[in-house]
N, CA, C and O atoms as CSV, one atom per row, in Angstrom:
chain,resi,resn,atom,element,x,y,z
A,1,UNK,N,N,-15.004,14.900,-26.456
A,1,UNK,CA,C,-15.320,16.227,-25.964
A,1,UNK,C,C,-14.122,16.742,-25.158
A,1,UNK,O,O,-13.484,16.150,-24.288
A,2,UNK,N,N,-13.988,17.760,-25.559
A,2,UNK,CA,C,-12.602,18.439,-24.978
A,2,UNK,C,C,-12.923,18.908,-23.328
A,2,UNK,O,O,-13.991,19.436,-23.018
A,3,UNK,N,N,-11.859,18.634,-22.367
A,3,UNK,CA,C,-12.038,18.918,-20.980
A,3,UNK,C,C,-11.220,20.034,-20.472
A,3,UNK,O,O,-10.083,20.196,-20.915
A,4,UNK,N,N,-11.738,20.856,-19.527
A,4,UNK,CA,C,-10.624,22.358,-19.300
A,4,UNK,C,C,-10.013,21.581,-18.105
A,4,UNK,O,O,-9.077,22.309,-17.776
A,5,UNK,N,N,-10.013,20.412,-17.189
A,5,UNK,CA,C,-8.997,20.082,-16.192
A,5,UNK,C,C,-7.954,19.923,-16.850
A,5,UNK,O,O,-7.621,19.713,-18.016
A,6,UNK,N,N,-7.425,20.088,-15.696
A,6,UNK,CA,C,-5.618,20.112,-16.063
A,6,UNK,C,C,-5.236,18.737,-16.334
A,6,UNK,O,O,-5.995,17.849,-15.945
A,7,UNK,N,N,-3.768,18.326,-17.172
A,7,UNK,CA,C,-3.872,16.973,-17.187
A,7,UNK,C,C,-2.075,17.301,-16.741
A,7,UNK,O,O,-1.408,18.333,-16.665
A,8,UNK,N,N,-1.824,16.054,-16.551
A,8,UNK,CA,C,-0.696,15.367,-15.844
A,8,UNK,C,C,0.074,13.922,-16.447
A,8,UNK,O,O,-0.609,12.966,-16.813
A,9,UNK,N,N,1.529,13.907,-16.494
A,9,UNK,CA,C,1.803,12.581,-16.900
A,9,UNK,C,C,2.309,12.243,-16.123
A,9,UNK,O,O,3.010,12.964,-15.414
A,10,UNK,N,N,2.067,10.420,-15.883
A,10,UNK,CA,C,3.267,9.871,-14.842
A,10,UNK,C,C,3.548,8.573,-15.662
A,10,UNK,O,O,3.033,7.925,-16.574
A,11,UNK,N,N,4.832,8.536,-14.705
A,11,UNK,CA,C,5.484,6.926,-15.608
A,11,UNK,C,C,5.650,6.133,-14.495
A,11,UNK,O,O,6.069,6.277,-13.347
A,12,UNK,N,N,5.209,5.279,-15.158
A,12,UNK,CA,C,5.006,3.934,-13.864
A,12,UNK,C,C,5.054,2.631,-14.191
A,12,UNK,O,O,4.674,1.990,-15.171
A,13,UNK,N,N,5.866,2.229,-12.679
A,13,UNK,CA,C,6.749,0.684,-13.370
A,13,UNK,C,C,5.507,-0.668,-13.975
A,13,UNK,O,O,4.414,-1.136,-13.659
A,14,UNK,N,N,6.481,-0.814,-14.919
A,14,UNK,CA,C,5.478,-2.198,-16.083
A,14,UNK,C,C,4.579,-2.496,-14.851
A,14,UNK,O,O,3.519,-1.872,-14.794
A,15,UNK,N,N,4.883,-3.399,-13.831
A,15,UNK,CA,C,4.067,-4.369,-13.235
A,15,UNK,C,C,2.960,-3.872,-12.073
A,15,UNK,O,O,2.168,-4.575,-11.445
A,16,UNK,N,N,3.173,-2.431,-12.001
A,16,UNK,CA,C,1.954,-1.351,-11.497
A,16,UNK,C,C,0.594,-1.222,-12.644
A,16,UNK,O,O,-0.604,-1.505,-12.627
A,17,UNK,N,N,1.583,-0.614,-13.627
A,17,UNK,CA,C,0.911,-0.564,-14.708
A,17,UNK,C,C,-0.426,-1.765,-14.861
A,17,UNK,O,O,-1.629,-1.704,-14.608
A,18,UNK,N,N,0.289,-2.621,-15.291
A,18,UNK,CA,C,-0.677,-4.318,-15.397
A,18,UNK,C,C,-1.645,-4.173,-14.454
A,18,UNK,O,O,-2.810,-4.329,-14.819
A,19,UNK,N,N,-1.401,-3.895,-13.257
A,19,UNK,CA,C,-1.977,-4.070,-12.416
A,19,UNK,C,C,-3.322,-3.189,-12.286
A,19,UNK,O,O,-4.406,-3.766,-12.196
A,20,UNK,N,N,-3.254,-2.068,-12.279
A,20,UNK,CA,C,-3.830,-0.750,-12.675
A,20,UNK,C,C,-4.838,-1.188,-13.821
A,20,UNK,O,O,-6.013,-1.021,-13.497
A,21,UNK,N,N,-4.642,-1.696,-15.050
A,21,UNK,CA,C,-5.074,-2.436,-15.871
A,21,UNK,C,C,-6.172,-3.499,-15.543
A,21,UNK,O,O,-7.333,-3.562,-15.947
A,22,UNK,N,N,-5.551,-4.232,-14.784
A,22,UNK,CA,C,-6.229,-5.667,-14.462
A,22,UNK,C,C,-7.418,-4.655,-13.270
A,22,UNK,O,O,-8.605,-4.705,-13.595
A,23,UNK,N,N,-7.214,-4.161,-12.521
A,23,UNK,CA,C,-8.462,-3.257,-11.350
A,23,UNK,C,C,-9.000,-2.780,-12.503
A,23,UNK,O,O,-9.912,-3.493,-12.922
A,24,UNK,N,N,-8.741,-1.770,-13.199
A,24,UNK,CA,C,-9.636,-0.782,-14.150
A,24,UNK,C,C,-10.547,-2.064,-15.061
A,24,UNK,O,O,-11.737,-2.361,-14.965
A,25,UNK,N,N,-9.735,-2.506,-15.731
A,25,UNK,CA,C,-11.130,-3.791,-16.249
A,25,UNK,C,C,-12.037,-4.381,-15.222
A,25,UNK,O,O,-13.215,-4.118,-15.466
A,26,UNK,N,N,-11.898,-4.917,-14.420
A,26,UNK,CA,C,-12.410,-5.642,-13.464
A,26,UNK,C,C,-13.865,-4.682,-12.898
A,26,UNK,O,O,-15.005,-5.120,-12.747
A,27,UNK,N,N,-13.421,-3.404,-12.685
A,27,UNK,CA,C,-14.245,-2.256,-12.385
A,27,UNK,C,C,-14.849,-1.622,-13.336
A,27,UNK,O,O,-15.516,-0.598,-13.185
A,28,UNK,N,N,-14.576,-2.394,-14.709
A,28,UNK,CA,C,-15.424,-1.270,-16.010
A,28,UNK,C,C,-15.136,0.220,-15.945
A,28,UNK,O,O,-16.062,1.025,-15.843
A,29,UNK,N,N,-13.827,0.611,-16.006
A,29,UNK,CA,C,-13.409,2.068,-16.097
A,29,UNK,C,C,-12.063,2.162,-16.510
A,29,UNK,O,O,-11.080,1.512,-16.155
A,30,UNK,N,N,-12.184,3.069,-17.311
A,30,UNK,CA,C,-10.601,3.556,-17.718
A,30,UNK,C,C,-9.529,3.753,-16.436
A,30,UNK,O,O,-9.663,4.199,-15.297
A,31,UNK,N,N,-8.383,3.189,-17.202
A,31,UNK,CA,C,-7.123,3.582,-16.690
A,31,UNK,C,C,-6.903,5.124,-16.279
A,31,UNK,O,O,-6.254,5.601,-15.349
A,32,UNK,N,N,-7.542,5.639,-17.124
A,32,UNK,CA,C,-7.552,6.812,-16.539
A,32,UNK,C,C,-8.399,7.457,-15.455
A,32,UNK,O,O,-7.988,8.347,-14.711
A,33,UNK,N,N,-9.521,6.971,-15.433
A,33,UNK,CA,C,-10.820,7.522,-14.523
A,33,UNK,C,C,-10.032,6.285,-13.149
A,33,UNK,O,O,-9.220,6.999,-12.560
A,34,UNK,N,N,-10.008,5.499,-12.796
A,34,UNK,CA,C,-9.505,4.783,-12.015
A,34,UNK,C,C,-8.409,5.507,-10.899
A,34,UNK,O,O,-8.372,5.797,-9.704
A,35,UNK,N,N,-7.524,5.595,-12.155
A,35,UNK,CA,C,-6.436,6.742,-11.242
A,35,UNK,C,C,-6.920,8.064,-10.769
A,35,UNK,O,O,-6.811,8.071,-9.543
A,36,UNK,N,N,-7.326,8.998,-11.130
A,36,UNK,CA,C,-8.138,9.615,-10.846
A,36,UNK,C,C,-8.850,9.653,-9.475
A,36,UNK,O,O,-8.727,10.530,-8.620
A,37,UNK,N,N,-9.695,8.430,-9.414
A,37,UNK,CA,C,-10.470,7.838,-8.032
A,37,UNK,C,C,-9.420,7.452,-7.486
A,37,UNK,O,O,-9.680,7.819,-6.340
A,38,UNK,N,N,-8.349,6.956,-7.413
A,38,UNK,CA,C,-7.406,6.464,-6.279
A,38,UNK,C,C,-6.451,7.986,-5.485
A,38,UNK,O,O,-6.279,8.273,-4.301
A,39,UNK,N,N,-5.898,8.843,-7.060
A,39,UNK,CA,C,-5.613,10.257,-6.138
A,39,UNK,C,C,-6.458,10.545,-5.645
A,39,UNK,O,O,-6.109,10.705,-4.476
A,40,UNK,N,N,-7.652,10.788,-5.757
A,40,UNK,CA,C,-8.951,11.675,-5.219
A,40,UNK,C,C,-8.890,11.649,-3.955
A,40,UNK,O,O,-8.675,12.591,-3.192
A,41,UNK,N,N,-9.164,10.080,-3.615
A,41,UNK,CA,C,-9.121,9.424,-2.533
A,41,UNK,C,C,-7.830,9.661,-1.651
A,41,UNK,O,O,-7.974,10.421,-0.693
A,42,UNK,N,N,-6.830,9.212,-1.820
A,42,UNK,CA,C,-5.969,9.414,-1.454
A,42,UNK,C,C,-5.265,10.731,-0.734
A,42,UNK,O,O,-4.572,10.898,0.269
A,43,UNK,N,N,-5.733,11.460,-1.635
A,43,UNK,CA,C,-5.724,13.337,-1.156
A,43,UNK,C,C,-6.586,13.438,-0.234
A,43,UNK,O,O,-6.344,13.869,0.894
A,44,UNK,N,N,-7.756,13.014,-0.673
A,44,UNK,CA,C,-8.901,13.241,0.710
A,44,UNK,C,C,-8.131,12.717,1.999
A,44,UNK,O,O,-8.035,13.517,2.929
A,45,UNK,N,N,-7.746,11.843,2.100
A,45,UNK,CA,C,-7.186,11.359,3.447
A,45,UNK,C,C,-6.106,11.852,4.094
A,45,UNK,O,O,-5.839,11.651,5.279
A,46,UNK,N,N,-5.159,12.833,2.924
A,46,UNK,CA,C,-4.013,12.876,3.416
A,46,UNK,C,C,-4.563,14.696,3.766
A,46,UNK,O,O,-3.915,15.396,4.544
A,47,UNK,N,N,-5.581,15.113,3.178
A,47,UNK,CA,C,-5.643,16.571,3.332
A,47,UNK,C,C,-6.679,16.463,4.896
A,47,UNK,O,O,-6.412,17.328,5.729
A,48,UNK,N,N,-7.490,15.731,5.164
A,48,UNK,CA,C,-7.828,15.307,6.295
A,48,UNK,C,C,-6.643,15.199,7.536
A,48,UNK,O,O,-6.763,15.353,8.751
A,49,UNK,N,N,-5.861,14.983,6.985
A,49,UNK,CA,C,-4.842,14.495,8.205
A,49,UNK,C,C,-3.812,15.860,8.559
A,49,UNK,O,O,-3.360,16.292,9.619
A,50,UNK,N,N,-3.697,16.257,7.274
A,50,UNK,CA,C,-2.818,17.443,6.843
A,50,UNK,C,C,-3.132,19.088,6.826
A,50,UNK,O,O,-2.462,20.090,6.576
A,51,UNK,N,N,-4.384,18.847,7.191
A,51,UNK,CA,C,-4.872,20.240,6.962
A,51,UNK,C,C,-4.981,21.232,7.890
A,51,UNK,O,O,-5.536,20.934,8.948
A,52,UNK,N,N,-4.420,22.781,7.675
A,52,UNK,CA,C,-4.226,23.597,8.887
A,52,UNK,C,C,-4.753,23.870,10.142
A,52,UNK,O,O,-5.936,23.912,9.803
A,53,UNK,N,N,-4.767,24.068,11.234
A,53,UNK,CA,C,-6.154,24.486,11.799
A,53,UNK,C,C,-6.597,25.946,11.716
A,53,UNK,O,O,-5.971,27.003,11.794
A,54,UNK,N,N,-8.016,25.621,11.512
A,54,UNK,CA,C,-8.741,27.217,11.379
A,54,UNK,C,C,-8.778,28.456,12.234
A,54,UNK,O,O,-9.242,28.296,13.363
A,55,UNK,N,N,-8.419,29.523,11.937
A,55,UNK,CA,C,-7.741,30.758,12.661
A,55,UNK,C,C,-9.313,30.777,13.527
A,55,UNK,O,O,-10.386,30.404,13.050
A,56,UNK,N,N,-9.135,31.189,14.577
A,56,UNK,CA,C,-10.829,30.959,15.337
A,56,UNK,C,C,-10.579,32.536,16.121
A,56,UNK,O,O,-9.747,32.987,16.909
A,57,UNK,N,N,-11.826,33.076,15.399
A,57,UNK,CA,C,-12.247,34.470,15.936
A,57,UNK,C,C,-13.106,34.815,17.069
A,57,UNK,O,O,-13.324,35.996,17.342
């Protein structure tokens, strides 16, 4: 089934890769859905940390 999110490529060294691999099996999920959950995450924390403060009226 075709998806309207945007998609993205990255290249990443062999032994990330494997690794990425070896979690995504272990967890029953694609290499792709995996990564996915790790940016997700990752953004959440950094937009938490990063985020403007609100103009207060």
């Amino acid at each position: 089934m075709p998806t309207q999110k945007p998609r993205t490529t990255i290249y990443l060294e062999p032994e990330l890769f494997e690794a990425l691999q070896e979690r995504a099996k272990e967890e029953k999920r694609t290499v792709s859905n995996l990564s996915n959950l790790l940016i997700e995450q990752a953004m959440k924390a950094w937009l938490a940390e990063n985020k403007p403060p609100s103009a207060s009226k």
